[in-house]
N, CA, C, O and CB atoms as a CASP TS submission, in Angstrom:
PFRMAT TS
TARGET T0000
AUTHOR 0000-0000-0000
METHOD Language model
MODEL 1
PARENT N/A
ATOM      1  N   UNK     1       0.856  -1.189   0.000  1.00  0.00           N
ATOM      2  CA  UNK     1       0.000   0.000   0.000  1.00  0.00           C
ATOM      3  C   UNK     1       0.889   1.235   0.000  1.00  0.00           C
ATOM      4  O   UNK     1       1.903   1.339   0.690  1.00  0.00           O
ATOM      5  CB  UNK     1      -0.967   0.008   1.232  1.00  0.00           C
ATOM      6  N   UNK     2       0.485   2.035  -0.720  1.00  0.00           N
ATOM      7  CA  UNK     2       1.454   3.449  -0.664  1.00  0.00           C
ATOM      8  C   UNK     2       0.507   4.387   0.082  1.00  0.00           C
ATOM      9  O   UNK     2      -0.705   4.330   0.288  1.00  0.00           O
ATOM     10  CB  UNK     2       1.933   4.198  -2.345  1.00  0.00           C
ATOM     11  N   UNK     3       1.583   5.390   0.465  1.00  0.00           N
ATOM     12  CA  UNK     3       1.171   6.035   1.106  1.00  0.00           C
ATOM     13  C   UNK     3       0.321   7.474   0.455  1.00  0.00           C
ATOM     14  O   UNK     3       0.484   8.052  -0.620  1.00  0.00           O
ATOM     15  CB  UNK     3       2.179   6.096   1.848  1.00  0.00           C
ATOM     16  N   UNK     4      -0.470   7.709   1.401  1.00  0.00           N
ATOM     17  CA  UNK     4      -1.683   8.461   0.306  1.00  0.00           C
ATOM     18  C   UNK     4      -0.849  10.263   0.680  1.00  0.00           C
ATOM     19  O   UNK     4      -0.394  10.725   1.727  1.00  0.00           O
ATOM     20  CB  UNK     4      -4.136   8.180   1.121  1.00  0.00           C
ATOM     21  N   UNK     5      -0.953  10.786  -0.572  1.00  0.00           N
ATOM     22  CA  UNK     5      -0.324  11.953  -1.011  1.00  0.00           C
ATOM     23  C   UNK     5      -1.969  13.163  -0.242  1.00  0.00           C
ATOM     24  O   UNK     5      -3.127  13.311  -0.633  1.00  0.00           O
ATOM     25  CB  UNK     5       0.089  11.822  -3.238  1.00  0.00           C
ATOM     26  N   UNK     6      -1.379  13.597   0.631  1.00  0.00           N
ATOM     27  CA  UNK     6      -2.542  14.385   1.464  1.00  0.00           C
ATOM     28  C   UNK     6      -2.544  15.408   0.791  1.00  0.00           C
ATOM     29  O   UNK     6      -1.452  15.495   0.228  1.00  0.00           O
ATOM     30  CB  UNK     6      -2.397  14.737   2.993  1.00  0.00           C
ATOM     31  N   UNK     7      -3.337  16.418   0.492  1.00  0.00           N
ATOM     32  CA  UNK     7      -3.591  18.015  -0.304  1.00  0.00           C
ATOM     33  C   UNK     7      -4.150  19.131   0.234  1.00  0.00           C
ATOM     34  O   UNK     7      -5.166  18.634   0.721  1.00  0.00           O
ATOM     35  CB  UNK     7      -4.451  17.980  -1.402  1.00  0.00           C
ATOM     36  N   UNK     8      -4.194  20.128   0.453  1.00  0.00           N
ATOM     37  CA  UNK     8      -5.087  20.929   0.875  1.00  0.00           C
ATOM     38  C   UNK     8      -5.643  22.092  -0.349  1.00  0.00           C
ATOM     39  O   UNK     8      -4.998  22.171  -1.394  1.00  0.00           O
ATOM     40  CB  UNK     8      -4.435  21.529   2.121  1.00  0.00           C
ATOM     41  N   UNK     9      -6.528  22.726  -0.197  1.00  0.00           N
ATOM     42  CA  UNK     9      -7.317  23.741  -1.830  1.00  0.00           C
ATOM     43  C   UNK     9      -6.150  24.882  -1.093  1.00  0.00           C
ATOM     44  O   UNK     9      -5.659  25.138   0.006  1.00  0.00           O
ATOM     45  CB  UNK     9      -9.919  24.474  -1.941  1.00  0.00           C
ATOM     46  N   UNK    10      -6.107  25.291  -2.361  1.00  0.00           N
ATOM     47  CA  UNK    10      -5.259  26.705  -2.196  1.00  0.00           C
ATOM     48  C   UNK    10      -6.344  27.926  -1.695  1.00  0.00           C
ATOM     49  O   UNK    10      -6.020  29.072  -1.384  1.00  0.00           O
ATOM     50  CB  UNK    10      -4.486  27.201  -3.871  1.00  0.00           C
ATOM     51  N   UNK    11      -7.814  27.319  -1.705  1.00  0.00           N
ATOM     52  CA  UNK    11      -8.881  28.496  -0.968  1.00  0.00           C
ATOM     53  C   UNK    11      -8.883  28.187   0.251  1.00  0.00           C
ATOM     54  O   UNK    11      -9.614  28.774   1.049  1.00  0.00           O
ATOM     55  CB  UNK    11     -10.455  28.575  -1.403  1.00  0.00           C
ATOM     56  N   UNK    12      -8.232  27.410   0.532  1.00  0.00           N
ATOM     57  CA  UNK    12      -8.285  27.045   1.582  1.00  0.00           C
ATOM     58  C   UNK    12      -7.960  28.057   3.367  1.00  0.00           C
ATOM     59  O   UNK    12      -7.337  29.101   3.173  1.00  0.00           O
ATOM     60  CB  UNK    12      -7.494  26.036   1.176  1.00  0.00           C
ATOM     61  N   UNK    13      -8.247  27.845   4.557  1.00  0.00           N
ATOM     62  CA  UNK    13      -7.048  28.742   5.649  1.00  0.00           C
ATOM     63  C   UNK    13      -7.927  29.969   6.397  1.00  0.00           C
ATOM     64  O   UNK    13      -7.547  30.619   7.370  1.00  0.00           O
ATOM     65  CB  UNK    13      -5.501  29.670   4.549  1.00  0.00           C
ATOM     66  N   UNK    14      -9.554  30.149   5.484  1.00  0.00           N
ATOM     67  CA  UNK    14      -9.978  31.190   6.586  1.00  0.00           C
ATOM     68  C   UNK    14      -9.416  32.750   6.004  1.00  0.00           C
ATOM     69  O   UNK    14      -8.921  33.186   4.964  1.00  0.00           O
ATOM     70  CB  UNK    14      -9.168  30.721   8.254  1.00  0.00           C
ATOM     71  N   UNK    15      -9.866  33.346   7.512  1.00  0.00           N
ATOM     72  CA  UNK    15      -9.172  34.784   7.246  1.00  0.00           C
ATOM     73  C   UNK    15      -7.697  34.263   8.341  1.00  0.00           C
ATOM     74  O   UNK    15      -6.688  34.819   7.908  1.00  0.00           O
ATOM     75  CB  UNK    15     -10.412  36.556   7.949  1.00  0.00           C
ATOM     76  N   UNK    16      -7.506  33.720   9.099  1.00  0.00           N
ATOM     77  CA  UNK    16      -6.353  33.293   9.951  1.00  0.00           C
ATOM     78  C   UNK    16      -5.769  32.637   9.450  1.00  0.00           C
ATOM     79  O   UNK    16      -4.754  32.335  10.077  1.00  0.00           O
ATOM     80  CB  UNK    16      -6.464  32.780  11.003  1.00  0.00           C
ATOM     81  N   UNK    17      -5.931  31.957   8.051  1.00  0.00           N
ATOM     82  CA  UNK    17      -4.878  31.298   7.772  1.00  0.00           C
ATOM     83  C   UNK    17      -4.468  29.788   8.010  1.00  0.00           C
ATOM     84  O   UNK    17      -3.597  29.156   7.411  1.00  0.00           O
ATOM     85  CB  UNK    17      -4.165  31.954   8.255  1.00  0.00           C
ATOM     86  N   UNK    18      -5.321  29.351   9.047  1.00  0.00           N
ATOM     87  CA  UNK    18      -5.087  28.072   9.759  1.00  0.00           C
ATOM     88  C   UNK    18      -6.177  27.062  10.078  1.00  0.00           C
ATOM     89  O   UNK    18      -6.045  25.958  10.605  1.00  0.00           O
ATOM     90  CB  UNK    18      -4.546  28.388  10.942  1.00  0.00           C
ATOM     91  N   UNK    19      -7.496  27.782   9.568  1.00  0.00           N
ATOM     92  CA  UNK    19      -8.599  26.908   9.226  1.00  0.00           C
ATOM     93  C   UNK    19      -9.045  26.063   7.633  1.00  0.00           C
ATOM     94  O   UNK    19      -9.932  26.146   6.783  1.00  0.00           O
ATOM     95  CB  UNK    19      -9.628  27.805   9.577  1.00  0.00           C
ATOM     96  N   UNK    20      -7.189  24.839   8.027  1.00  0.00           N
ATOM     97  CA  UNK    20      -7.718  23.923   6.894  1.00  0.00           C
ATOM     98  C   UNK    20      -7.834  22.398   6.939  1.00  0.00           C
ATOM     99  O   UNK    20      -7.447  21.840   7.966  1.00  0.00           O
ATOM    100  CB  UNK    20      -6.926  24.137   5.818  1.00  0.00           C
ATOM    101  N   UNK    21      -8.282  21.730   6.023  1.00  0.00           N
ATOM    102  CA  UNK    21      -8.678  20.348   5.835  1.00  0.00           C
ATOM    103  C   UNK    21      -7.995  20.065   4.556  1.00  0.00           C
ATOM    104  O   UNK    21      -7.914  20.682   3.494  1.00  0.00           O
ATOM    105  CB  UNK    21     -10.272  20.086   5.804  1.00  0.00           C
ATOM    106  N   UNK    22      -7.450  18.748   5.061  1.00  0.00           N
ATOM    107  CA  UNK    22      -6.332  18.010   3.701  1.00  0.00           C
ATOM    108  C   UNK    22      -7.667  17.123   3.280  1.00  0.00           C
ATOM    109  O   UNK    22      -8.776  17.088   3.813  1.00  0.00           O
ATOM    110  CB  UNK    22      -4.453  16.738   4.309  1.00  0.00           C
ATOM    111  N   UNK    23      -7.055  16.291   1.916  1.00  0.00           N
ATOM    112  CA  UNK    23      -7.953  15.262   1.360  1.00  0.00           C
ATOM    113  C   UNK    23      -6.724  14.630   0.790  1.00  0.00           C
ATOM    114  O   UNK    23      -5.633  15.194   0.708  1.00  0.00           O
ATOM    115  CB  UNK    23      -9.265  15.715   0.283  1.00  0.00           C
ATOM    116  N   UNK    24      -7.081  13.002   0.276  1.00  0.00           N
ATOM    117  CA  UNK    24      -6.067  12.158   0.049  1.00  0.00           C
ATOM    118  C   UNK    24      -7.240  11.549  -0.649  1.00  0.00           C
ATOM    119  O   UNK    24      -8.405  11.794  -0.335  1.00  0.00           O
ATOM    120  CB  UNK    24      -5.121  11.440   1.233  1.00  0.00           C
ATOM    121  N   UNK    25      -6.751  10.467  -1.943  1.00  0.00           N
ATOM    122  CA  UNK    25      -7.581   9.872  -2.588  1.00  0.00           C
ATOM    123  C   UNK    25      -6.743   8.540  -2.076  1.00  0.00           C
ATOM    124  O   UNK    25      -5.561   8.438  -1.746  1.00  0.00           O
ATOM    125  CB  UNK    25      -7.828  10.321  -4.165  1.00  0.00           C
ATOM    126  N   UNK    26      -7.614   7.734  -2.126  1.00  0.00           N
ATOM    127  CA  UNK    26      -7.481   6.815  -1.787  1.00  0.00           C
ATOM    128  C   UNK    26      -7.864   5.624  -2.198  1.00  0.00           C
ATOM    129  O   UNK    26      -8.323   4.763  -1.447  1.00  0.00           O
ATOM    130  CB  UNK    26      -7.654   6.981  -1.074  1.00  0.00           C
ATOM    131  N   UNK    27      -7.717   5.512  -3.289  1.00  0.00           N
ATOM    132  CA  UNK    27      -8.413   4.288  -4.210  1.00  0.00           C
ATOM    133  C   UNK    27      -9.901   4.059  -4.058  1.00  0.00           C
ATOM    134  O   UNK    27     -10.043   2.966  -3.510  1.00  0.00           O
ATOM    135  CB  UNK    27      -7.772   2.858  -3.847  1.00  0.00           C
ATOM    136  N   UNK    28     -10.727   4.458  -4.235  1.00  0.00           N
ATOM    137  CA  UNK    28     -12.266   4.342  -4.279  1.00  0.00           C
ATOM    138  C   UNK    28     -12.968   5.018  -2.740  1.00  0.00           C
ATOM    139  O   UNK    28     -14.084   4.742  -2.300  1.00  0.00           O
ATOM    140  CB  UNK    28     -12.674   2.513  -4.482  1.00  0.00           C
ATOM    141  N   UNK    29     -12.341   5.600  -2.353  1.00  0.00           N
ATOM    142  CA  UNK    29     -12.204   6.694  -1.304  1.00  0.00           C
ATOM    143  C   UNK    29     -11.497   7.677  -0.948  1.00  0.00           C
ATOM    144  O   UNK    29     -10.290   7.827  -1.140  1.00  0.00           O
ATOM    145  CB  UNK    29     -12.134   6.379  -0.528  1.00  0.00           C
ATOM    146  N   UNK    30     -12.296   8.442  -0.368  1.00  0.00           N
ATOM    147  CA  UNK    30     -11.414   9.894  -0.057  1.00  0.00           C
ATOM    148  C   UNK    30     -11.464  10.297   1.239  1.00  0.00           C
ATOM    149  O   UNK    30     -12.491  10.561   1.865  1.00  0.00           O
ATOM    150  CB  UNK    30     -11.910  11.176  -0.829  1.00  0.00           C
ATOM    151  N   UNK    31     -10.206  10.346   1.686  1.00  0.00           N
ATOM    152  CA  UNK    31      -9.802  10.690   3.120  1.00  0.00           C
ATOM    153  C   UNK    31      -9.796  12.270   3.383  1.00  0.00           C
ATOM    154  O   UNK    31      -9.551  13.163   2.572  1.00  0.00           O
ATOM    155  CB  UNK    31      -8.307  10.087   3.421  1.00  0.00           C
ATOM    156  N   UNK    32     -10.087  12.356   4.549  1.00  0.00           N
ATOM    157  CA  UNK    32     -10.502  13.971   5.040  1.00  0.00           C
ATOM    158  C   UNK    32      -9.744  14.105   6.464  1.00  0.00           C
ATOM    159  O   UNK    32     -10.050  13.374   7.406  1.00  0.00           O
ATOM    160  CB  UNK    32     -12.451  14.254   5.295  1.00  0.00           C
ATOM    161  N   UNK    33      -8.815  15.012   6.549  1.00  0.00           N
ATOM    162  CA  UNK    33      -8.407  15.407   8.040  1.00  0.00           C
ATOM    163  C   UNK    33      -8.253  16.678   8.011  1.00  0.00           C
ATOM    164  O   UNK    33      -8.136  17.400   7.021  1.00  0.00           O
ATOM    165  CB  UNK    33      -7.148  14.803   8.636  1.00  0.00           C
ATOM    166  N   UNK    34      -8.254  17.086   9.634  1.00  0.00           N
ATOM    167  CA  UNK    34      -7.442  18.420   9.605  1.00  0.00           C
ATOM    168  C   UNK    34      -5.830  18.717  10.037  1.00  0.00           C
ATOM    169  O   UNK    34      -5.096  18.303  10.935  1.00  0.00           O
ATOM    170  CB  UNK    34      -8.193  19.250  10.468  1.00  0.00           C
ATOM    171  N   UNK    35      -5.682  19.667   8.898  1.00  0.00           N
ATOM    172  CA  UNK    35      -4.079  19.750   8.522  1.00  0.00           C
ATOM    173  C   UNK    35      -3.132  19.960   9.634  1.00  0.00           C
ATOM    174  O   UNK    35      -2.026  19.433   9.519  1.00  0.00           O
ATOM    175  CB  UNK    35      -3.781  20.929   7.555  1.00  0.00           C
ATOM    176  N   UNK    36      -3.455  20.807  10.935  1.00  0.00           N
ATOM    177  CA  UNK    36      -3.374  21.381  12.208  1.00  0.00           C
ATOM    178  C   UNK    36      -2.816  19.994  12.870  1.00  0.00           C
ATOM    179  O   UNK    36      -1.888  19.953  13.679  1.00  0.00           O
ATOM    180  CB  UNK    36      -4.881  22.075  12.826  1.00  0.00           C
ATOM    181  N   UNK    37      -3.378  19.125  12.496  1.00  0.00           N
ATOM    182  CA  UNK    37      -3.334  17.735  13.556  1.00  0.00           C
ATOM    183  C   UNK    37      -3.592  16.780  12.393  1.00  0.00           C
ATOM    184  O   UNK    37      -4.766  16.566  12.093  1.00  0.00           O
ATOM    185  CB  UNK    37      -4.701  17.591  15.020  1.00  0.00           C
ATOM    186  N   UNK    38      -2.373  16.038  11.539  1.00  0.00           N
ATOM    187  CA  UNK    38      -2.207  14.945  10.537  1.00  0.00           C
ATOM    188  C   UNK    38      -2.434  13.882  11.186  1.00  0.00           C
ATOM    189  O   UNK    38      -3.084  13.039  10.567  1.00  0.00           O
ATOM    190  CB  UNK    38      -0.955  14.829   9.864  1.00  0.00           C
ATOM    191  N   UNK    39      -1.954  13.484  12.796  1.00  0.00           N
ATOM    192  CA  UNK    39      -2.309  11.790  13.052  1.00  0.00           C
ATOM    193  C   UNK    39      -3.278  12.033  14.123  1.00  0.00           C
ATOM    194  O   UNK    39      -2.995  11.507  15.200  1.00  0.00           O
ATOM    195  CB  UNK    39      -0.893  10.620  13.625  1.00  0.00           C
ATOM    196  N   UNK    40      -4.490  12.798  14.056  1.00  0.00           N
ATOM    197  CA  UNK    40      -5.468  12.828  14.272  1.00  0.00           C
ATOM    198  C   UNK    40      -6.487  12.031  13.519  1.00  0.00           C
ATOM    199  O   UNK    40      -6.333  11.155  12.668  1.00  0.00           O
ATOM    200  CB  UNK    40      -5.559  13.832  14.330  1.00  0.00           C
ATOM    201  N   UNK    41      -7.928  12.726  14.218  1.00  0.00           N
ATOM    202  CA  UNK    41      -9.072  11.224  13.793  1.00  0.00           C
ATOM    203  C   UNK    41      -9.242  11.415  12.394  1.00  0.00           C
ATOM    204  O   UNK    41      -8.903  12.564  12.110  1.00  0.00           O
ATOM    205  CB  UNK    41     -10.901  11.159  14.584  1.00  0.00           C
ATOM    206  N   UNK    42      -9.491  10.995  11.743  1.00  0.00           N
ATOM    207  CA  UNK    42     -10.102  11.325   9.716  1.00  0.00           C
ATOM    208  C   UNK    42     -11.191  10.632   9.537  1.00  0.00           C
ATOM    209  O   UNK    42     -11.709   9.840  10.324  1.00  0.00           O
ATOM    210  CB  UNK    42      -9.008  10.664   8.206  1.00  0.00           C
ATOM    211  N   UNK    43     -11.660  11.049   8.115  1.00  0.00           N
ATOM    212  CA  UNK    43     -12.758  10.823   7.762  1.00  0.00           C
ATOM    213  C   UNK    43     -12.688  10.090   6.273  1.00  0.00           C
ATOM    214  O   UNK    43     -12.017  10.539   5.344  1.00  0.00           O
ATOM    215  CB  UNK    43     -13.464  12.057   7.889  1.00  0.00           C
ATOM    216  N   UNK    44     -13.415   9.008   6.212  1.00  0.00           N
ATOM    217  CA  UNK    44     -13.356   8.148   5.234  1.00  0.00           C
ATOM    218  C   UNK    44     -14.958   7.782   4.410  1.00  0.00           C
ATOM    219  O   UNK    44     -15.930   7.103   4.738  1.00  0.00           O
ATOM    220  CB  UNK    44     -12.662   6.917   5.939  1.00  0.00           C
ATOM    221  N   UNK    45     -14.564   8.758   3.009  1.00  0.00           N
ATOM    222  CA  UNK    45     -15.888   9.020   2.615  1.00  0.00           C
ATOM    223  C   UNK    45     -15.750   8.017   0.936  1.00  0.00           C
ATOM    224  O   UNK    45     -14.728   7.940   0.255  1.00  0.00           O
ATOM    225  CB  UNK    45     -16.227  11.038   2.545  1.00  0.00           C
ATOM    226  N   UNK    46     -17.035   7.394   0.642  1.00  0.00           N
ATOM    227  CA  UNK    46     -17.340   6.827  -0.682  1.00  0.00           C
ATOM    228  C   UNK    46     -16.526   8.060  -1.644  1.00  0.00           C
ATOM    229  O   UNK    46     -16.379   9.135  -1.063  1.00  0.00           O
ATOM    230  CB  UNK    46     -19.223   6.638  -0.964  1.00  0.00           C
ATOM    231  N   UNK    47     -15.872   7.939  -3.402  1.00  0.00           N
ATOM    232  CA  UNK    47     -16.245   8.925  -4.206  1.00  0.00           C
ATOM    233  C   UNK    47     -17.002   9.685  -4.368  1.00  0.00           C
ATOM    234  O   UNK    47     -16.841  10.904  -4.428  1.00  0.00           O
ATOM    235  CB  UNK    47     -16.311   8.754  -4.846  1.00  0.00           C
ATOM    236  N   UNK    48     -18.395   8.803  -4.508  1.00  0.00           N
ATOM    237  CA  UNK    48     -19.851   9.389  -4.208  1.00  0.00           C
ATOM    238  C   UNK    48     -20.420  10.602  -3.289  1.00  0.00           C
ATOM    239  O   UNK    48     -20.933  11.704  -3.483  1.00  0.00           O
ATOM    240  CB  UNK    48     -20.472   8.386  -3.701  1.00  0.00           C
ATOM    241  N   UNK    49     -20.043   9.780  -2.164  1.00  0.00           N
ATOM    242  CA  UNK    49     -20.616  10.452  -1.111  1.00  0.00           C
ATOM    243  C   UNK    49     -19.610  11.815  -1.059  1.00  0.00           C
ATOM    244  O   UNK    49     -20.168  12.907  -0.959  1.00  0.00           O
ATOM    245  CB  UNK    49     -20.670   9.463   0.308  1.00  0.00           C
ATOM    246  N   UNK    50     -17.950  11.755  -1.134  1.00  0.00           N
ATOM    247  CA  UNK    50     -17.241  12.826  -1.133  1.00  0.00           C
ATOM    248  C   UNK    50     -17.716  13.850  -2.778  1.00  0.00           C
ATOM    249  O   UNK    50     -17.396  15.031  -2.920  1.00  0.00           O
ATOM    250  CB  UNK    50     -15.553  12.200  -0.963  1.00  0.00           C
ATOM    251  N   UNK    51     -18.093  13.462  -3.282  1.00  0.00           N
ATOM    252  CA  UNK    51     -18.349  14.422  -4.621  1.00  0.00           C
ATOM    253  C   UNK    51     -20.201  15.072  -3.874  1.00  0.00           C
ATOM    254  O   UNK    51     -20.545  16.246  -3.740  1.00  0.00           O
ATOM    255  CB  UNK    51     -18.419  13.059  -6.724  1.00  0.00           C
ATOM    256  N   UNK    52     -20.700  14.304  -3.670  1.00  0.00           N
ATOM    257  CA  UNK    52     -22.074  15.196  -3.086  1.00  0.00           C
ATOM    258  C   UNK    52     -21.769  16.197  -1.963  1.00  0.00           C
ATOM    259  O   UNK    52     -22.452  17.158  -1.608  1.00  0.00           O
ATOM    260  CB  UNK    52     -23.262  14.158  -2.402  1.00  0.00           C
ATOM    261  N   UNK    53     -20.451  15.711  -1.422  1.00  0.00           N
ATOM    262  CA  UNK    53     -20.232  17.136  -0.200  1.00  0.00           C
ATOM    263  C   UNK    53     -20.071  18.418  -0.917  1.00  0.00           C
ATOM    264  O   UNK    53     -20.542  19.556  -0.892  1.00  0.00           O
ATOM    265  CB  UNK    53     -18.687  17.046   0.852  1.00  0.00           C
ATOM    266  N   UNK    54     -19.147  17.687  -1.605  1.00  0.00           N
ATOM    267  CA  UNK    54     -18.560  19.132  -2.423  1.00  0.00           C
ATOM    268  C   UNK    54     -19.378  19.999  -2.635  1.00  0.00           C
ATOM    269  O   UNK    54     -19.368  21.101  -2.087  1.00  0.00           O
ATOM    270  CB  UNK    54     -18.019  19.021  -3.758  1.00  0.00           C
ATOM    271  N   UNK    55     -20.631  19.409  -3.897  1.00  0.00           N
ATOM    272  CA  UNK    55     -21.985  19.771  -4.506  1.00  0.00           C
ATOM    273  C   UNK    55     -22.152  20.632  -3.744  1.00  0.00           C
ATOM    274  O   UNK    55     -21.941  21.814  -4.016  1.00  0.00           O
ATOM    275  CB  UNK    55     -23.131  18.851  -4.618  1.00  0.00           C
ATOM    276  N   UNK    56     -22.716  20.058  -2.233  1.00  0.00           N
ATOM    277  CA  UNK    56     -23.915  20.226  -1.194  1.00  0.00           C
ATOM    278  C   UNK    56     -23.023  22.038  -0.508  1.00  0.00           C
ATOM    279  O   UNK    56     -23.653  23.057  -0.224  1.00  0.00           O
ATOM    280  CB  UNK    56     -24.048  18.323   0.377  1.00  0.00           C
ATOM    281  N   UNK    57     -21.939  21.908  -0.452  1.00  0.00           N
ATOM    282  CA  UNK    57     -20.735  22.708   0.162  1.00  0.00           C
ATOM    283  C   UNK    57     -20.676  24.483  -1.138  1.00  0.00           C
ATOM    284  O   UNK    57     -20.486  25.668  -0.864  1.00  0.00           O
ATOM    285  CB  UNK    57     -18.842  21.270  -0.004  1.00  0.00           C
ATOM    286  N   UNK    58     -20.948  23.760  -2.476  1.00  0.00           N
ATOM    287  CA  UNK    58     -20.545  25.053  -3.158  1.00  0.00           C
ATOM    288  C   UNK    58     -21.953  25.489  -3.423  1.00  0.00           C
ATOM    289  O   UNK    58     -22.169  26.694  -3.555  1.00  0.00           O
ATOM    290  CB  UNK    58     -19.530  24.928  -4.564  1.00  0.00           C
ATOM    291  N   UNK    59     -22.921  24.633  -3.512  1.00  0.00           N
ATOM    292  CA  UNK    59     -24.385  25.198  -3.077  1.00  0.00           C
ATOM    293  C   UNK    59     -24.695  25.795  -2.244  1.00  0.00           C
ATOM    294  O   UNK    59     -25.838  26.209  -2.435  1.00  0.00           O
ATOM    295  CB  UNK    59     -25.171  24.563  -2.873  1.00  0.00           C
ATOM    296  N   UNK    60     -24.070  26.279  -0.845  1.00  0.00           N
ATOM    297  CA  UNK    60     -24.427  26.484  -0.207  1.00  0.00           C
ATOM    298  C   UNK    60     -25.252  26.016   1.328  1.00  0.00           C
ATOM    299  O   UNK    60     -25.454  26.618   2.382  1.00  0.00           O
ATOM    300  CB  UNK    60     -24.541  26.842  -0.871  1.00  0.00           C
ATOM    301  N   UNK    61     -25.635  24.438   0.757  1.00  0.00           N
ATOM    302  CA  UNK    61     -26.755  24.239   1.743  1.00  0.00           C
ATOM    303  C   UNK    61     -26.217  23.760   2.767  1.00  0.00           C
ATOM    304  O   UNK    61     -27.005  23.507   3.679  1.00  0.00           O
ATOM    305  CB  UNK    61     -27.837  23.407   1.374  1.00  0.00           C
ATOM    306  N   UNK    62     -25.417  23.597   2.903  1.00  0.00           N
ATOM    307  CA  UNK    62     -24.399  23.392   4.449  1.00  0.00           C
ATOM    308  C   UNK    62     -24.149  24.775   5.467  1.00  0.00           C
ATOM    309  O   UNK    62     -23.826  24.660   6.649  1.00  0.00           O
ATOM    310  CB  UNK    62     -22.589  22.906   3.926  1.00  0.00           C
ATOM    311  N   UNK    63     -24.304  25.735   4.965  1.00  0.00           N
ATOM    312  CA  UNK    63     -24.254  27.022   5.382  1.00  0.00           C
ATOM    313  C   UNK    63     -25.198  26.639   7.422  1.00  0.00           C
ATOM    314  O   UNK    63     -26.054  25.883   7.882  1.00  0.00           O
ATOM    315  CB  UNK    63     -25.339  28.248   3.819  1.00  0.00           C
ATOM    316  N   UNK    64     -24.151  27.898   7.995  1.00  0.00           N
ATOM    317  CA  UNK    64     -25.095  27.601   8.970  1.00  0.00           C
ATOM    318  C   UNK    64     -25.514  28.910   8.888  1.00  0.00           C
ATOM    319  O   UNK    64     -26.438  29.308   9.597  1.00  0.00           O
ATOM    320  CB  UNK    64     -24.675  27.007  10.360  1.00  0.00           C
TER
END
């Protein structure tokens, strides 16, 4: 198994700079952490399900 190449969006960081989340593909999944803390807990989402966040995220409807 290789090791998964972590990323963060270059929109990424807030106005501080330090509010970000990496992603890693992961062969038929996509891994989610925050960058602040790498061997912290993560999140392990379908393609699917990680492409509807996105959707759901640039739509807006996640908004609080």
């Amino acid at each position: 198994m290789s090791t998964p190449m972590w990323r963060k969006s270059s929109h990424s960081g807030g106005a501080s700079g330090s509010d970000c989340v990496e992603v890693a593909d992961l062969s038929g999944a996509i891994g989610i952490r925050d960058s602040k803390n790498p061997a912290g807990p993560r999140l392990f989402l379908s393609d699917r399900s990680f492409a509807m966040l996105v959707s759901q995220v640039k739509a807006h409807q996640l908004d609080r």
